[in-house]
ChimeraX commands (.cxc) that place a marker at each C-alpha (Angstrom):
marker #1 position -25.83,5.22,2.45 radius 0.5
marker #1 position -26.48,8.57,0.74 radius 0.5
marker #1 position -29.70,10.70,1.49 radius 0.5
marker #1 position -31.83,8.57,-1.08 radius 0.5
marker #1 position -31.21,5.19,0.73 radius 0.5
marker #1 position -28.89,3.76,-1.74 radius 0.5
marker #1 position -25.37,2.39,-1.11 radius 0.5
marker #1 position -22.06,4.21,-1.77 radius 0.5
marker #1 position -20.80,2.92,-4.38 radius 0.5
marker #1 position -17.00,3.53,-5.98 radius 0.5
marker #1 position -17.10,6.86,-4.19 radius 0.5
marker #1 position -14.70,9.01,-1.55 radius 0.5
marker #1 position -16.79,9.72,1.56 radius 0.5
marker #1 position -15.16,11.65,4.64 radius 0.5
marker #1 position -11.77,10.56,3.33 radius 0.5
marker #1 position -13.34,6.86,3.56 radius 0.5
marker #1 position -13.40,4.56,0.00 radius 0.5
marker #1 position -16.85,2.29,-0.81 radius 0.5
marker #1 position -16.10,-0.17,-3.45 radius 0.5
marker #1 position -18.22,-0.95,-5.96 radius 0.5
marker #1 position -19.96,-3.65,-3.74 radius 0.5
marker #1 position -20.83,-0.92,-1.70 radius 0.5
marker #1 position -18.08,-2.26,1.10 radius 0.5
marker #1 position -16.22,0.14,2.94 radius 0.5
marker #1 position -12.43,-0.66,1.98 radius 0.5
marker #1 position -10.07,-0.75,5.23 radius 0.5
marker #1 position -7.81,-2.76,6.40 radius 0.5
marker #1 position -7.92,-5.74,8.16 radius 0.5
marker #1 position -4.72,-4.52,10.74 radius 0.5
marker #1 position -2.84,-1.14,11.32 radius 0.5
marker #1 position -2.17,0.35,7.23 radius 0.5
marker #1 position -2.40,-1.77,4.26 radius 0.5
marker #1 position -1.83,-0.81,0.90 radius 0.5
marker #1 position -5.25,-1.58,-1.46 radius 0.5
marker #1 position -5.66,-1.18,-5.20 radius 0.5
marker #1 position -8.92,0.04,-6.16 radius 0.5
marker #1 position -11.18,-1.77,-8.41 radius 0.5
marker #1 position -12.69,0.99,-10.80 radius 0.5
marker #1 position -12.70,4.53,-10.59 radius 0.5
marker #1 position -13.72,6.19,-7.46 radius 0.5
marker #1 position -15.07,10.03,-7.52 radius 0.5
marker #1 position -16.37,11.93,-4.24 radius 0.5
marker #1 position -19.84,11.61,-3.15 radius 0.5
marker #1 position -20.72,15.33,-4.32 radius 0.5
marker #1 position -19.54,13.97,-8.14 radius 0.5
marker #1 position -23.08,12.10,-8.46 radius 0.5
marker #1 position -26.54,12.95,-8.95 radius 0.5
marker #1 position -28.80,10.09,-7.99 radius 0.5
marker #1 position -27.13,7.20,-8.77 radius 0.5
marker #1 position -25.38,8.54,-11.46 radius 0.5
marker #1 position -22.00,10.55,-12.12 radius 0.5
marker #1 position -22.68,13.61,-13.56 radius 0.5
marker #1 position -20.75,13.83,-16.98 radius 0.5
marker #1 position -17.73,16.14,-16.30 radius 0.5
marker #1 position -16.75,14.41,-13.03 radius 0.5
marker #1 position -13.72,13.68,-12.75 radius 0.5
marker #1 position -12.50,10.46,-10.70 radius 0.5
marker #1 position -10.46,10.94,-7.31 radius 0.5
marker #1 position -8.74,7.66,-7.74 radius 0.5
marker #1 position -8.42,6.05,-11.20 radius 0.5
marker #1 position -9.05,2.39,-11.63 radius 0.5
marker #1 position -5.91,0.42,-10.32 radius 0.5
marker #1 position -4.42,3.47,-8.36 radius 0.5
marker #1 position -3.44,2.05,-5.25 radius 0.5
marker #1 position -4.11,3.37,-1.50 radius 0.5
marker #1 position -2.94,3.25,2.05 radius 0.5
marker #1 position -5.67,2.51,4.36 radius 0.5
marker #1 position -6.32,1.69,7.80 radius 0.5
marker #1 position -8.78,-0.51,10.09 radius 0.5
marker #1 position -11.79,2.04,10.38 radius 0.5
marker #1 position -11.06,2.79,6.31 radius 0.5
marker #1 position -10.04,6.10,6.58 radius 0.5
marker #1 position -7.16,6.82,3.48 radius 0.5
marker #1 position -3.96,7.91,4.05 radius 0.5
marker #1 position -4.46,11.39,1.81 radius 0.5
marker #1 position -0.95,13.26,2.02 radius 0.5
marker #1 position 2.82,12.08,3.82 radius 0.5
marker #1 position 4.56,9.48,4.09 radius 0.5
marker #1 position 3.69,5.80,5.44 radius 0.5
marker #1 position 6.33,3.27,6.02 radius 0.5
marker #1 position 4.93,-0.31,5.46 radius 0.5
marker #1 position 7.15,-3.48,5.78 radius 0.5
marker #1 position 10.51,-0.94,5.06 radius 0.5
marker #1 position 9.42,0.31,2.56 radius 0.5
marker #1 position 8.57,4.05,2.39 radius 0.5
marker #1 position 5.77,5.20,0.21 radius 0.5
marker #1 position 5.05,8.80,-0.83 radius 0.5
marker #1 position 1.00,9.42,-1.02 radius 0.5
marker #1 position -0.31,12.30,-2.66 radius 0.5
marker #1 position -4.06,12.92,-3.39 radius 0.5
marker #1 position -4.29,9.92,-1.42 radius 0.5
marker #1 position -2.82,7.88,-4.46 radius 0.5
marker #1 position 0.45,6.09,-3.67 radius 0.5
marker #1 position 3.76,6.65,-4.92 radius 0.5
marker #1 position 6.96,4.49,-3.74 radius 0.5
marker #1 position 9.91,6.58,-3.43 radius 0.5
marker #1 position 13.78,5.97,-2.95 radius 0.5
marker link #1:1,2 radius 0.2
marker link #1:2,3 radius 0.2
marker link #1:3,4 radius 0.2
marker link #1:4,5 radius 0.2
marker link #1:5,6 radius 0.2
marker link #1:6,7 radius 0.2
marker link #1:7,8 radius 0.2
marker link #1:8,9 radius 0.2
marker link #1:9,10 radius 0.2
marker link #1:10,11 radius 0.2
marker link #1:11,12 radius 0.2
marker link #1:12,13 radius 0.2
marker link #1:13,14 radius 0.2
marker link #1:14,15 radius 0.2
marker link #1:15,16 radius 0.2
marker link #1:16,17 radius 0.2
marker link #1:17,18 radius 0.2
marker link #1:18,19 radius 0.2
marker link #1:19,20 radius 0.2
marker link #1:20,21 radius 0.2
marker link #1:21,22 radius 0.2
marker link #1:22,23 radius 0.2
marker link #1:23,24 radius 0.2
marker link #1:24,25 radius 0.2
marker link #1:25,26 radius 0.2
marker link #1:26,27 radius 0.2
marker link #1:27,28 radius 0.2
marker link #1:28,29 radius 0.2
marker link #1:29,30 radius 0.2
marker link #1:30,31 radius 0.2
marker link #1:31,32 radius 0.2
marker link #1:32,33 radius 0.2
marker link #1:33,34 radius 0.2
marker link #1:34,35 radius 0.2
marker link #1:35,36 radius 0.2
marker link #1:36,37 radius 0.2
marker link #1:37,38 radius 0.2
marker link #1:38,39 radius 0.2
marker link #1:39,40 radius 0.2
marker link #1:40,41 radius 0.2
marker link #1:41,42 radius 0.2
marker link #1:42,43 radius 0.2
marker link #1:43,44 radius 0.2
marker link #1:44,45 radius 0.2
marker link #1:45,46 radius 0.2
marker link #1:46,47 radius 0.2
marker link #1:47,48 radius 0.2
marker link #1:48,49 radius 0.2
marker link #1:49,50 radius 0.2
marker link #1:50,51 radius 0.2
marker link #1:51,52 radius 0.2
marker link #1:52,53 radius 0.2
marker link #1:53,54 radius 0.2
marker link #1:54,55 radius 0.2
marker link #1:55,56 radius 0.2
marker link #1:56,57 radius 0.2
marker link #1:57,58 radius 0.2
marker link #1:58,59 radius 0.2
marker link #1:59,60 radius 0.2
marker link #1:60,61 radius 0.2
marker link #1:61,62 radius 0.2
marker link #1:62,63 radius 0.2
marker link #1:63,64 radius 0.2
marker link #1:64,65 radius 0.2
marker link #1:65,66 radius 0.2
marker link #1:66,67 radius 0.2
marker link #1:67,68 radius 0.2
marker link #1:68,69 radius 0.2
marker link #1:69,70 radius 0.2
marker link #1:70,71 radius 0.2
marker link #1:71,72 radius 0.2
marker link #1:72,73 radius 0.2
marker link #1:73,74 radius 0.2
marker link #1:74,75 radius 0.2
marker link #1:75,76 radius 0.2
marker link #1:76,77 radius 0.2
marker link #1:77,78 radius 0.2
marker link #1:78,79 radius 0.2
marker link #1:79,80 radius 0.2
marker link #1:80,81 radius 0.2
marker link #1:81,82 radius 0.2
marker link #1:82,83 radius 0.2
marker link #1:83,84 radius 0.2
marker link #1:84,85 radius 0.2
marker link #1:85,86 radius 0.2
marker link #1:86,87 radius 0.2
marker link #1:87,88 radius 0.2
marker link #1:88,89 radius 0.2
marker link #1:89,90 radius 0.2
marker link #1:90,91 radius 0.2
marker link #1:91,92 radius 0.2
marker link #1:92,93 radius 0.2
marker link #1:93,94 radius 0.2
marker link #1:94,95 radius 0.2
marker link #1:95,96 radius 0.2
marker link #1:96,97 radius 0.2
view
């Protein structure tokens, strides 16, 4: 919840991701890899409810992330997930060779 009461929404909190159900997005055992819905921006990009109009998003809609059970993202490194290395940078993921 943000200082006014209301549900995160699509927003980057503490290196956590809220959908935009207002769900936190983790995973369900160890890492996972998620795709985000819509864009998500950090919780300092809104005023009120709203995004203020330069804001730019942290994640764009359909990036994909590595997360684990307590939802914190995976921001910078290397994960290895079913033998298959991915690259994350900006917490977006990448999957390299």
């Amino acid at each position: 919840m943000d200082k006014d009461g209301r549900a995160y929404t699509n927003t980057l909190v503490d290196g956590k991701v809220y959908g935009p159900d207002g769900t936190r997005i983790q995973s369900d055992s160890g890492w996972d890899i998620v795709t985000v819905e819509e864009d998500v921006y950090k919780d300092s990009d809104y005023t009120g409810a709203e995004v203020k109009e330069n804001a730019k998003p942290v994640l764009t809609a359909g990036s994909s992330v590595i997360v684990n059970n307590s939802g914190k993202l995976k921001k910078n490194g290397k994960v290895k997930l079913d033998g298959v290395t991915y690259q994350v940078k900006n917490y977006a993921v990448q999957v390299t060779e």
